[in-house]
Every structure is written in structure tokens, then in C-alpha cells.
C-alpha positions as CSV (number, residue, x, y, z in Angstrom):
1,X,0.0,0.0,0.0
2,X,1.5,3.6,-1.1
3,X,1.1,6.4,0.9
4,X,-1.8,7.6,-1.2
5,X,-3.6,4.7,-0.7
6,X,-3.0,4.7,3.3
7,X,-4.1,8.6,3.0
8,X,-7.3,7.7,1.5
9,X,-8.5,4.4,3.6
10,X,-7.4,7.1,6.9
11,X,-9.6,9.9,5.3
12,X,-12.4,6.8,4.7
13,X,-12.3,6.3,8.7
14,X,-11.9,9.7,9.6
15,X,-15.3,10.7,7.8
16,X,-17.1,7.4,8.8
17,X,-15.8,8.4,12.4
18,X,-16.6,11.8,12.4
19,X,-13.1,13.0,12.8
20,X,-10.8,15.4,11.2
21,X,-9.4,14.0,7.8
22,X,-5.1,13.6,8.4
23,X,-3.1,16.0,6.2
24,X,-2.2,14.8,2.5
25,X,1.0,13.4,2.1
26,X,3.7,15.4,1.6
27,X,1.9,18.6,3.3
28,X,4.4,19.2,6.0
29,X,7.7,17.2,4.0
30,X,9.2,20.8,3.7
31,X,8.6,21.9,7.3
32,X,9.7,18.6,8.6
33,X,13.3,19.1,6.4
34,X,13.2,22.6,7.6
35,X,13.3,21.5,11.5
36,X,16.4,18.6,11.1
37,X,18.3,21.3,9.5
38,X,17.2,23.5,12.6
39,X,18.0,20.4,14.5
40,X,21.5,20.1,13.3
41,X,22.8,23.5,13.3
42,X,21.6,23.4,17.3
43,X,23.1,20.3,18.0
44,X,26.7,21.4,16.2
45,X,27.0,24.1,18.6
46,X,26.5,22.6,22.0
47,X,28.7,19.7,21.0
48,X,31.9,19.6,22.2
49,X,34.6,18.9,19.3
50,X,35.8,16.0,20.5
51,X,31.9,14.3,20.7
52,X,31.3,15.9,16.9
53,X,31.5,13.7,13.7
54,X,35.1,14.6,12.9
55,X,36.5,14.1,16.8
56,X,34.5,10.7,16.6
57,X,36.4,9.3,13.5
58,X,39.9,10.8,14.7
59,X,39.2,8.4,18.0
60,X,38.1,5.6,16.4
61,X,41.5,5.8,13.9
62,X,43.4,6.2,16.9
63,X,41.7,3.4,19.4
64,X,42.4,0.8,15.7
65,X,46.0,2.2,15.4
66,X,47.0,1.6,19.0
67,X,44.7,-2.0,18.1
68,X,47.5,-3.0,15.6
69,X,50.4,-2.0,16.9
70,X,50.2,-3.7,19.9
71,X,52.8,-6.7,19.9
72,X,51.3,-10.3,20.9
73,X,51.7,-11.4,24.6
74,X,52.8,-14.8,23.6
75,X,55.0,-16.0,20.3
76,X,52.5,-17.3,17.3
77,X,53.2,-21.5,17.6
78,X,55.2,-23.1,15.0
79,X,53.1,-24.0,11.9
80,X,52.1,-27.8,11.6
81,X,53.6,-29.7,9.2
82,X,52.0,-31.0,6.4
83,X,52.5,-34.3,5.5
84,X,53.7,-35.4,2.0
85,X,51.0,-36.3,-0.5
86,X,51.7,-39.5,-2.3
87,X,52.9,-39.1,-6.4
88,X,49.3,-39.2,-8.6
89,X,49.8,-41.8,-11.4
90,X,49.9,-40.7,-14.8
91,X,48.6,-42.7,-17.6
92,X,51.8,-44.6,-17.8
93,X,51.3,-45.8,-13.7
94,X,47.9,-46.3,-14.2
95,X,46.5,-49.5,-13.2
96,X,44.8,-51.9,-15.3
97,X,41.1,-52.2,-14.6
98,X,40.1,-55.9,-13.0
99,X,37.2,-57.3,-14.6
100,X,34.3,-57.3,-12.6
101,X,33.0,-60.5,-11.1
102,X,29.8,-61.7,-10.5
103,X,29.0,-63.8,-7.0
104,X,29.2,-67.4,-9.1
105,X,33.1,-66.3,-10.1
106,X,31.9,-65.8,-13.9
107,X,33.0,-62.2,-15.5
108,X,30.2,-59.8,-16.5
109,X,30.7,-58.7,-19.9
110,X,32.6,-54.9,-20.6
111,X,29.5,-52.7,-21.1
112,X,29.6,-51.1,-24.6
113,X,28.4,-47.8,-25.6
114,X,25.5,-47.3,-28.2
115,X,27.3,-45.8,-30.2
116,X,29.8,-48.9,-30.5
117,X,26.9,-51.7,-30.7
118,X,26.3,-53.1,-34.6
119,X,23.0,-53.2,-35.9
């Protein structure tokens, strides 16, 4: 639901109620901006600098500086050793494939592709 829609189903109760309709939208948008600006300018001068935007970020880089350069307490362990990974065969090493046997010791017959089957 837009806020056109909500103004009318509000304007709806208000009539059926016997109340005052609420304002259209965007009636008091510029007054509203108006009053944060108000708000702001206020707020930047009882402030102290160090509580402002700019003193905020220059703490924060400075609490993250003094973060990093502080030196570890304890020496980082010795990294674990990995151990060797056994050669992969290439198709030289490969090892020839077994045929597969069924329970009663007789070999199953190499499956063949369509495409090698004779009509």
C-alpha cells in the first residue's frame, strides 16, 4: 500500500468516524526538512569537538591504530607440518582395470556404448 492509498483508507475512517481528515502526504515534508536542519545547526554548537563527527572518526582511527600495533603477549606456535602427498599416477602408472565378477566367479561382460553396438 502507497502512501496515497493509506491517506485515503485514513480519510475513509476519519469521515465514517466523524473525525478530522489527516493531512495529504507530503503537506508538512518541507517543514519537517526545515526542523532537522534546525535540528542540526543546534546540535553542532553545544557539542563539544571531541563528541562531533570529525573528533568521533579521529578516535576511532586512533583506538584501531594503537589495536594493531600492539605486539602479541605470547609468540604465534610453530606451523604444523603438512604431511607429504603421495605421487598421482599418470597414464603410464595407471593400473589396469580388473574385470568385474559376478557372485558365481563368472566375468560380467565390458558394457559397450551405443554408439559402438552393430546393428
Amino acid at each position: 500500500m502507497n502512501a496515497a492509498q493509506q491517506h485515503l483508507l485514513d480519510s475513509y475512517r476519519a469521515a465514517r468516524r466523524g473525525e478530522a481528515a489527516p493531512p495529504a502526504p507530503g503537506t508538512h515534508t518541507v517543514r519537517t526538512a526545515r526542523e532537522i536542519q534546525q535540528w542540526r545547526r543546534f546540535y553542532a554548537v553545544v557539542t563539544e569537538p571531541a563528541e562531533r563527527l570529525p573528533g568521533r572518526i579521529r578516535g576511532a582511527v586512533r583506538s584501531v591504530a594503537a589495536g594493531l600495533l600492539r605486539l602479541p603477549r605470547h609468540p604465534l606456535p610453530p606451523p604444523h607440518p603438512t604431511p607429504p602427498r603421495a605421487p598421482t599416477p599418470t597414464s603410464a602408472q595407471a593400473p589396469t582395470p580388473t574385470p568385474a565378477t559376478r557372485p558365481d566367479a563368472t566375468p560380467q561382460p565390458i558394457p559397450r556404448l551405443r554408439s559402438d553396438a552393430t546393428p
